[in-house]
N, CA, C and O atoms as a Tinker XYZ file with bonds, in Angstrom:
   356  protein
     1  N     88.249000   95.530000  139.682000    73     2
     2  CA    88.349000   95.220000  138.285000    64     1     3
     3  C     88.331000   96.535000  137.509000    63     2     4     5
     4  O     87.568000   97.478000  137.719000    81     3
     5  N     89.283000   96.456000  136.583000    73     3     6
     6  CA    89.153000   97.820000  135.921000    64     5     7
     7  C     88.726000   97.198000  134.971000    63     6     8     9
     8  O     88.820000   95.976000  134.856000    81     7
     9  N     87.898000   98.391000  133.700000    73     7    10
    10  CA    87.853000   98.302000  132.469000    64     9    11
    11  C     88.358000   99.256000  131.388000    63    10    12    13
    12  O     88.545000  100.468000  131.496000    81    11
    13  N     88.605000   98.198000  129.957000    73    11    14
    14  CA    89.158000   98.587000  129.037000    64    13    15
    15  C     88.566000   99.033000  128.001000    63    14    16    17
    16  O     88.177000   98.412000  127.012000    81    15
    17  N     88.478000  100.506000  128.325000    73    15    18
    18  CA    87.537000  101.102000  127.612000    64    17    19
    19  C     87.862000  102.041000  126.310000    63    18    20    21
    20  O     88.282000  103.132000  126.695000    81    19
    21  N     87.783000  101.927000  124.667000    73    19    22
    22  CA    88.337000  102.834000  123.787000    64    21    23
    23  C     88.008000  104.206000  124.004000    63    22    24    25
    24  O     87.325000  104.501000  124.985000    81    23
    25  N     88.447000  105.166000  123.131000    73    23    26
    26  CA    87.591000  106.528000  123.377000    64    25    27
    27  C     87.489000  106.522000  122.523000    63    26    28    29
    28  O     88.447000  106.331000  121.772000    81    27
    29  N     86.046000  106.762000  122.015000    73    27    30
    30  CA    85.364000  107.141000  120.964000    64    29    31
    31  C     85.970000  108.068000  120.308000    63    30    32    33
    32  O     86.525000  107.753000  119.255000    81    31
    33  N     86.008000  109.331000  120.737000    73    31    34
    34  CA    86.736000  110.137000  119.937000    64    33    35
    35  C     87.938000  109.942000  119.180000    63    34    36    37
    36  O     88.138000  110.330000  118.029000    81    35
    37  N     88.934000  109.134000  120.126000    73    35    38
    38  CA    90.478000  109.281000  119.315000    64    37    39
    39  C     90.268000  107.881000  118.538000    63    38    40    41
    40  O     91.325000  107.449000  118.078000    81    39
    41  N     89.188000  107.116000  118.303000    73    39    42
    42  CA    88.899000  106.013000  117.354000    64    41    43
    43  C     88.116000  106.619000  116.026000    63    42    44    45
    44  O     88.446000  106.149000  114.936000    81    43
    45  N     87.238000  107.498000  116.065000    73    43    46
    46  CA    86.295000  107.892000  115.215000    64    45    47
    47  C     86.239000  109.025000  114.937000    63    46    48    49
    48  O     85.267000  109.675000  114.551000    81    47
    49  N     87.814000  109.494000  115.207000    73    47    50
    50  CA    87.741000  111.361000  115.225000    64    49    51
    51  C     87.598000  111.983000  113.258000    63    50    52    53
    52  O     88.399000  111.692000  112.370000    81    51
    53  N     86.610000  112.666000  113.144000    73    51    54
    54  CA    86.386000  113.295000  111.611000    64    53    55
    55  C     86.492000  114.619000  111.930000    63    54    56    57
    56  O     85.840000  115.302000  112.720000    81    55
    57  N     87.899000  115.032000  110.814000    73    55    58
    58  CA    87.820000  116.650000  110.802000    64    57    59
    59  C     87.603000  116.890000  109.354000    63    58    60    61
    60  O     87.869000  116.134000  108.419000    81    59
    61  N     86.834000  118.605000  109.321000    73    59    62
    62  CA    86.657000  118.209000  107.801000    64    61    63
    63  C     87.983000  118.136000  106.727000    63    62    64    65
    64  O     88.243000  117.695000  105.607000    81    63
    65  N     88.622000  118.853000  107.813000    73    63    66
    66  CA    90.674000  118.700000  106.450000    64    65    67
    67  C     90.705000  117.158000  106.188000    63    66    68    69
    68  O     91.452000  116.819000  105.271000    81    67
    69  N     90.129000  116.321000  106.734000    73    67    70
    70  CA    90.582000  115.043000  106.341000    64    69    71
    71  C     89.574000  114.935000  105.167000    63    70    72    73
    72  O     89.926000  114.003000  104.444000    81    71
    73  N     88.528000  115.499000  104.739000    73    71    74
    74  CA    87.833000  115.170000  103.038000    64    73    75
    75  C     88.557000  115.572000  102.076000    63    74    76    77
    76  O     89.113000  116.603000  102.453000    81    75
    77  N     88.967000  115.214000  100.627000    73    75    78
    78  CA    89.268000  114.475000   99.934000    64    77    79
    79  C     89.365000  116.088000   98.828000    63    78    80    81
    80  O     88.253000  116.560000   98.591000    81    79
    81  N     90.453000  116.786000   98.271000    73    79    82
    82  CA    90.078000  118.477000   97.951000    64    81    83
    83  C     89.557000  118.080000   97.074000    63    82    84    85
    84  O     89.520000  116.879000   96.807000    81    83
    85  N     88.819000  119.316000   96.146000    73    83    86
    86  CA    88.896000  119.028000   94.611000    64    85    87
    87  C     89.556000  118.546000   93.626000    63    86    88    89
    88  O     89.044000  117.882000   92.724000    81    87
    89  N     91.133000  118.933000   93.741000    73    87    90
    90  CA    92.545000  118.284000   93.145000    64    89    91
    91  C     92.094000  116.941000   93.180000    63    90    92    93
    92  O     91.786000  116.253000   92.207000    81    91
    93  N     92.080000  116.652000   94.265000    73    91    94
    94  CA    92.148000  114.927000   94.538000    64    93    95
    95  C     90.530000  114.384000   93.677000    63    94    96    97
    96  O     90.193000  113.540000   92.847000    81    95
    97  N     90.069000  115.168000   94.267000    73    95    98
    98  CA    88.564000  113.774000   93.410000    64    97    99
    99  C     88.993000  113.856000   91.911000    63    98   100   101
   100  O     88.900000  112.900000   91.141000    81    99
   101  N     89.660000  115.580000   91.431000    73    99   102
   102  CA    89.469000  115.544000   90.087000    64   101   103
   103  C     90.272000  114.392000   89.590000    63   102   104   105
   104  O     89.971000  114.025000   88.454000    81   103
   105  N     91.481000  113.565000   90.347000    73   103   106
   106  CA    92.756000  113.212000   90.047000    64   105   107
   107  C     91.731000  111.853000   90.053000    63   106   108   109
   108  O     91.823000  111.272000   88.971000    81   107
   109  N     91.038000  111.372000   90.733000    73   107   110
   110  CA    90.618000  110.041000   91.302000    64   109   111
   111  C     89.880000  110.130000   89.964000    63   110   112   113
   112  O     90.146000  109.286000   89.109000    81   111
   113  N     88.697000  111.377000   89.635000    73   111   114
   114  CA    88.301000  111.113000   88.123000    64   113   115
   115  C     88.921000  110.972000   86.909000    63   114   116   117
   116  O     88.466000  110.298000   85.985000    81   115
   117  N     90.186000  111.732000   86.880000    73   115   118
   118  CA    90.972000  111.029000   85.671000    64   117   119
   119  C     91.729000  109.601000   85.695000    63   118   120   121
   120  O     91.831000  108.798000   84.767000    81   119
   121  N     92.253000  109.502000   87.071000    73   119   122
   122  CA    92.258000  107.752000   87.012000    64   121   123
   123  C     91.127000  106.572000   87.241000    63   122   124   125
   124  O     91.268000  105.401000   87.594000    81   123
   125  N     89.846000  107.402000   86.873000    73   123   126
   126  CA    88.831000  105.947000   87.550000    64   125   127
   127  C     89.118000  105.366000   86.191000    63   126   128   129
   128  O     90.077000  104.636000   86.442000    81   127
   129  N     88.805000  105.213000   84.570000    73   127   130
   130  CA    88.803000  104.256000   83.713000    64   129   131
   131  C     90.365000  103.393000   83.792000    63   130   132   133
   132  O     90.327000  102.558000   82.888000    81   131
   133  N     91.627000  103.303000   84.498000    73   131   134
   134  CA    92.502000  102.692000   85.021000    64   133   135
   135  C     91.495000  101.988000   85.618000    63   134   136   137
   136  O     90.840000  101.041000   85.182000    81   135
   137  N     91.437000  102.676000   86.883000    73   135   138
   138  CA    90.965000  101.811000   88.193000    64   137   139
   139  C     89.985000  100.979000   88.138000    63   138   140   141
   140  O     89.806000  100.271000   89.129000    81   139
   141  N     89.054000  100.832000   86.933000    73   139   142
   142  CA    88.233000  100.242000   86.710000    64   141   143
   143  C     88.606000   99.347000   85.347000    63   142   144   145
   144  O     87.671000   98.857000   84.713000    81   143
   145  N     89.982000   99.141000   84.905000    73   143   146
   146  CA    90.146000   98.583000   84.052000    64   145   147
   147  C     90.795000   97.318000   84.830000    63   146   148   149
   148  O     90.512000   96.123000   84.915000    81   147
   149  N     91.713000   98.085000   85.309000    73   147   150
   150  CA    92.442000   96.815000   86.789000    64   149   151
   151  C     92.026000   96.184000   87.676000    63   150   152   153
   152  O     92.528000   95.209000   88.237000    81   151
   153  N     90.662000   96.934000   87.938000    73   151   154
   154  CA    89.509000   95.553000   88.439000    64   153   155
   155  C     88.615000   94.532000   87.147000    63   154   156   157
   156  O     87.697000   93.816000   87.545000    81   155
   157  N     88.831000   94.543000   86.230000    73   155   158
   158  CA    88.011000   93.945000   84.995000    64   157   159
   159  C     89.698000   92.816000   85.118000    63   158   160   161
   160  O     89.620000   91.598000   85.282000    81   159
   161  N     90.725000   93.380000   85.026000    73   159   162
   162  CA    91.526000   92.467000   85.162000    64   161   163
   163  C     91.539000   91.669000   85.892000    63   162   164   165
   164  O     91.339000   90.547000   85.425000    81   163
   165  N     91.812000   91.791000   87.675000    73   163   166
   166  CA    91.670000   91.055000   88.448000    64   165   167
   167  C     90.522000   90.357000   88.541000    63   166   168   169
   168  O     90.687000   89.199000   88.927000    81   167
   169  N     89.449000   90.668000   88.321000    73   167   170
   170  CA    88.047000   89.595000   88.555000    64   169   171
   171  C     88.663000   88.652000   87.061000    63   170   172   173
   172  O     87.920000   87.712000   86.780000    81   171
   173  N     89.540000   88.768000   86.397000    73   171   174
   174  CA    89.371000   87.878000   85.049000    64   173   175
   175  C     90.808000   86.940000   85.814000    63   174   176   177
   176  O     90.923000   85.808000   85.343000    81   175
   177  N     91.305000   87.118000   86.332000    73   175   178
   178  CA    92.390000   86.500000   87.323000    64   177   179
   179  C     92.093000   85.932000   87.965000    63   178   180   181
   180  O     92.641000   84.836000   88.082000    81   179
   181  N     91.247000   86.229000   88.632000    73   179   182
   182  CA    90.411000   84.937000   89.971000    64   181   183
   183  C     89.638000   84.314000   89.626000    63   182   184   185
   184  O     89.168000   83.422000   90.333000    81   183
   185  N     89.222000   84.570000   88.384000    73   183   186
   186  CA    88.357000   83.909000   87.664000    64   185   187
   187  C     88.792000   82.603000   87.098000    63   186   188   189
   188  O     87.940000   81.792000   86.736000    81   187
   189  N     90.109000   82.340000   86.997000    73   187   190
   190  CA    91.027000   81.406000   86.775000    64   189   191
   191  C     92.119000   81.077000   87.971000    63   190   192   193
   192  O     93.213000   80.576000   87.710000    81   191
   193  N     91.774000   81.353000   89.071000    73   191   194
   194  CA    92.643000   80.700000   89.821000    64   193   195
   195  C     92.528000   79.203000   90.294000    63   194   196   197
   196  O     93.304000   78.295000   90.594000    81   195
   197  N     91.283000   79.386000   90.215000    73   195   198
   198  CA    90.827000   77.569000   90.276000    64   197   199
   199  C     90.723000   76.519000   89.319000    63   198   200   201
   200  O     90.285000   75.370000   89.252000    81   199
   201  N     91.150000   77.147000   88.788000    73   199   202
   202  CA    91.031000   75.758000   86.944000    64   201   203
   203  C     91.729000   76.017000   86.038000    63   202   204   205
   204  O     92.168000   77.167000   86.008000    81   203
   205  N     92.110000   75.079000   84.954000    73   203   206
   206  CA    92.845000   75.204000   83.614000    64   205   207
   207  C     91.409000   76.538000   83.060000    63   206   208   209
   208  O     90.179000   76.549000   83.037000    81   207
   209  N     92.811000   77.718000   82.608000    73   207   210
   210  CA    92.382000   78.510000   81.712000    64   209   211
   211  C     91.502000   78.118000   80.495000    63   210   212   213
   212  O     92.092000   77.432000   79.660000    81   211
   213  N     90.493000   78.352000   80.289000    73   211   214
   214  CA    90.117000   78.020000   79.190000    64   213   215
   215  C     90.209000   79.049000   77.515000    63   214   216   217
   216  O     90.803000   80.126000   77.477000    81   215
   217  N     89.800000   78.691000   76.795000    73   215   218
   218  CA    90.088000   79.830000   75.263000    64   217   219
   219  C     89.871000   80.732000   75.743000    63   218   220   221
   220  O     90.563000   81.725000   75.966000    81   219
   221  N     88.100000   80.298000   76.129000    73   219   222
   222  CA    87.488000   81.948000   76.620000    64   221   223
   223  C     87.924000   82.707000   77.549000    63   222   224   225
   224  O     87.826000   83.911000   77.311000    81   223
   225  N     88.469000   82.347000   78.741000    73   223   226
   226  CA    89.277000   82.757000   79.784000    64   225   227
   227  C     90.823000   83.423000   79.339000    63   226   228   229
   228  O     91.311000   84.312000   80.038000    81   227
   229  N     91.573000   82.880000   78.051000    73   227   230
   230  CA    92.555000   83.805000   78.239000    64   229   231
   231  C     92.396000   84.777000   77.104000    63   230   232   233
   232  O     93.195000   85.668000   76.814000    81   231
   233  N     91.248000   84.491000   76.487000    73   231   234
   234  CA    91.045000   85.696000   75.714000    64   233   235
   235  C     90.170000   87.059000   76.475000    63   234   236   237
   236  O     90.014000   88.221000   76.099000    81   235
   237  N     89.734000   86.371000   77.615000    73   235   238
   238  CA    89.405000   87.694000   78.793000    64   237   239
   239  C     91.009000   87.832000   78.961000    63   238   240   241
   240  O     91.498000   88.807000   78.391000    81   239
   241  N     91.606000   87.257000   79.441000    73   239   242
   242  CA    92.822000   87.922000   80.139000    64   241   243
   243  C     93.509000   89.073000   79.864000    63   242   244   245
   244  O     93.931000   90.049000   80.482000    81   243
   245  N     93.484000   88.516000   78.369000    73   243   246
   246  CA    94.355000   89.518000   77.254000    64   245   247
   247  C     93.887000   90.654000   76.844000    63   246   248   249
   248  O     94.536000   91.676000   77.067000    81   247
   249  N     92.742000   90.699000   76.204000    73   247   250
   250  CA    91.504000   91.851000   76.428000    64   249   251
   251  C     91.698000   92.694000   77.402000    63   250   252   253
   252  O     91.862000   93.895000   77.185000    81   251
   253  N     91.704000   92.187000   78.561000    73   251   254
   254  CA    92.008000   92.773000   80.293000    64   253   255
   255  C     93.238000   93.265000   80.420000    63   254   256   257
   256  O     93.485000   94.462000   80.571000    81   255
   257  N     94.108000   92.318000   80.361000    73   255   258
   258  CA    95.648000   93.245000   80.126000    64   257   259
   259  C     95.829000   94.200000   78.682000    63   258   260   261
   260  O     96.716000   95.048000   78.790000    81   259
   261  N     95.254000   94.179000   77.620000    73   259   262
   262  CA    95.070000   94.936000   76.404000    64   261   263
   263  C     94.904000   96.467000   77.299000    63   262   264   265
   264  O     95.746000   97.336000   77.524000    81   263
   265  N     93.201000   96.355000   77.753000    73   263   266
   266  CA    92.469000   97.348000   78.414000    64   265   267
   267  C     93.569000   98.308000   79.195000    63   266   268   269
   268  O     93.683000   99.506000   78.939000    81   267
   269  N     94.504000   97.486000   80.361000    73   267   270
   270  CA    95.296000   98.188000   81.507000    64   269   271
   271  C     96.098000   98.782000   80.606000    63   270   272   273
   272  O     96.184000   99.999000   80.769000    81   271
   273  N     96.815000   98.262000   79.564000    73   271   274
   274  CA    98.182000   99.239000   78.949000    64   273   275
   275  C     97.442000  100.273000   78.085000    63   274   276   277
   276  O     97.902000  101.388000   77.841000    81   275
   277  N     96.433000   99.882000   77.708000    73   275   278
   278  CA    95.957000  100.950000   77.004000    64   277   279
   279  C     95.017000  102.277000   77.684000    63   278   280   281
   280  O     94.604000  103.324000   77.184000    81   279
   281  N     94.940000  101.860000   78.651000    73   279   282
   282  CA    94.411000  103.096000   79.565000    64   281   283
   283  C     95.566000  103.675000   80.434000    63   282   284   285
   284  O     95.387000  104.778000   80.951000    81   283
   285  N     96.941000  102.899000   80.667000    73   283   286
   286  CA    97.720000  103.081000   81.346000    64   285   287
   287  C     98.343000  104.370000   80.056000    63   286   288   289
   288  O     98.364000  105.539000   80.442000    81   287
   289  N     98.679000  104.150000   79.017000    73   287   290
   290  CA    99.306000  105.106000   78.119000    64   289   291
   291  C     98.153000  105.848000   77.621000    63   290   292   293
   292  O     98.317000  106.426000   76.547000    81   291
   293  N     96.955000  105.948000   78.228000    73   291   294
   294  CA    96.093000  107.285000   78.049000    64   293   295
   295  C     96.473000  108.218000   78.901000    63   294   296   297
   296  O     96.678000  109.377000   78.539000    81   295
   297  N     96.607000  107.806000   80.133000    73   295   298
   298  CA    96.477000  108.357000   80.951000    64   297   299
   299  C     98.135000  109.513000   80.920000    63   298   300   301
   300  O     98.163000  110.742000   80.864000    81   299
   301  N     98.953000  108.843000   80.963000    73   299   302
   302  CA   100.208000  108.920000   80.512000    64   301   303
   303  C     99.910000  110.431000   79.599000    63   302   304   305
   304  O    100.005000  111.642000   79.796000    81   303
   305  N     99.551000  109.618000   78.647000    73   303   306
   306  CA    99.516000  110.804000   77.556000    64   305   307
   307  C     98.560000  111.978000   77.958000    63   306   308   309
   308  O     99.051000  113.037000   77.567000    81   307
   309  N     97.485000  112.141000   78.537000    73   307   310
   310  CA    96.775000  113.205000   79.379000    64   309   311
   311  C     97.828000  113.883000   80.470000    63   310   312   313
   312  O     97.896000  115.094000   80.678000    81   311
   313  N     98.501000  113.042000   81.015000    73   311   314
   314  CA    99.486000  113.941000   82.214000    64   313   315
   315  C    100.370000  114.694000   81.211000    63   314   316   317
   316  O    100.255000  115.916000   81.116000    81   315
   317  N    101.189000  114.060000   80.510000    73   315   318
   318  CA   101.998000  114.737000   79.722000    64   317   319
   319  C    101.625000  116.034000   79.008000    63   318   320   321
   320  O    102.412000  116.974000   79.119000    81   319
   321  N    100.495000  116.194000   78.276000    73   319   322
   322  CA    99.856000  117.263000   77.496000    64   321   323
   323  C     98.830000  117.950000   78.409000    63   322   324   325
   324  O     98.198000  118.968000   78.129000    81   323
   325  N     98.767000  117.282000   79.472000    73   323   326
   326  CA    98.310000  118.782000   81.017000    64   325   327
   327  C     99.993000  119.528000   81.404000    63   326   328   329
   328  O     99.984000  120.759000   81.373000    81   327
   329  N    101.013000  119.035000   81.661000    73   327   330
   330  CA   102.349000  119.320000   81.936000    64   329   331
   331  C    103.024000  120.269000   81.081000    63   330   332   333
   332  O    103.952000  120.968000   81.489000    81   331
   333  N    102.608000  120.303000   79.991000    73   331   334
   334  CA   103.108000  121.092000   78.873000    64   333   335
   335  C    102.346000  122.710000   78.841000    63   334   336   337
   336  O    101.139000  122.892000   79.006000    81   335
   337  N    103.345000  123.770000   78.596000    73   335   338
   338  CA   102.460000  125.096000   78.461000    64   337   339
   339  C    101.813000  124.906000   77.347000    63   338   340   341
   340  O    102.223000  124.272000   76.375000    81   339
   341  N    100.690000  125.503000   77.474000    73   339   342
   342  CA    99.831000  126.013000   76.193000    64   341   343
   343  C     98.993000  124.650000   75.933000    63   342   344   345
   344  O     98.068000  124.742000   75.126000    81   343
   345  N     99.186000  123.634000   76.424000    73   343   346
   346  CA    98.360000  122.548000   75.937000    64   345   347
   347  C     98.854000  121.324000   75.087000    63   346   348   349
   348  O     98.590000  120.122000   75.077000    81   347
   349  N     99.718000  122.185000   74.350000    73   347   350
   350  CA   100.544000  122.016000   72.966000    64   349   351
   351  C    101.285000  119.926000   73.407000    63   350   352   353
   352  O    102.080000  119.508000   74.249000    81   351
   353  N    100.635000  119.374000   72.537000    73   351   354
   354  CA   101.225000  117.812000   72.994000    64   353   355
   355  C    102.197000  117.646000   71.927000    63   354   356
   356  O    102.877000  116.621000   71.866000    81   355
């Protein structure tokens, strides 16, 4: 009988090039109020997948989708006026 055995290593291999640079966290910090707006959305989505919407429910929705476009064209507008010399928007 043989056995089928993983190798630890080539399952659980960590080098440190695989952590996350500065660029990147800084990037993950200018998109967390997105990323945390698009989860306020979705929990307000599942929140209604099981029943007639109610007032209060699609006035979360809207609020929630309000939130995403309006952090979506912050963000927007921060890339744009980082992209530009001098700052100058």
């Amino acid at each position: 009988m043989s056995h089928i055995v993983t190798l630890q290593d080539a399952v659980t291999a960590f080098a440190d090039f695989m952590e996350p640079t500065s660029a990147e966290l800084d990037a993950i910090d200018l998109e967390m109020p997105l990323i945390l707006a698009d989860v306020d959305l979705i929990d307000a989505q599942i929140m209604t997948l099981d029943r007639m919407p109610s007032e209060l429910d699609e006035r979360r929705l809207r609020r929630a989708r309000r939130r995403v476009l309006a952090e979506r064209a912050a963000l927007a507008n921060r890339a744009a006026a980082a992209s530009l010399p001098g700052g100058a928007a």
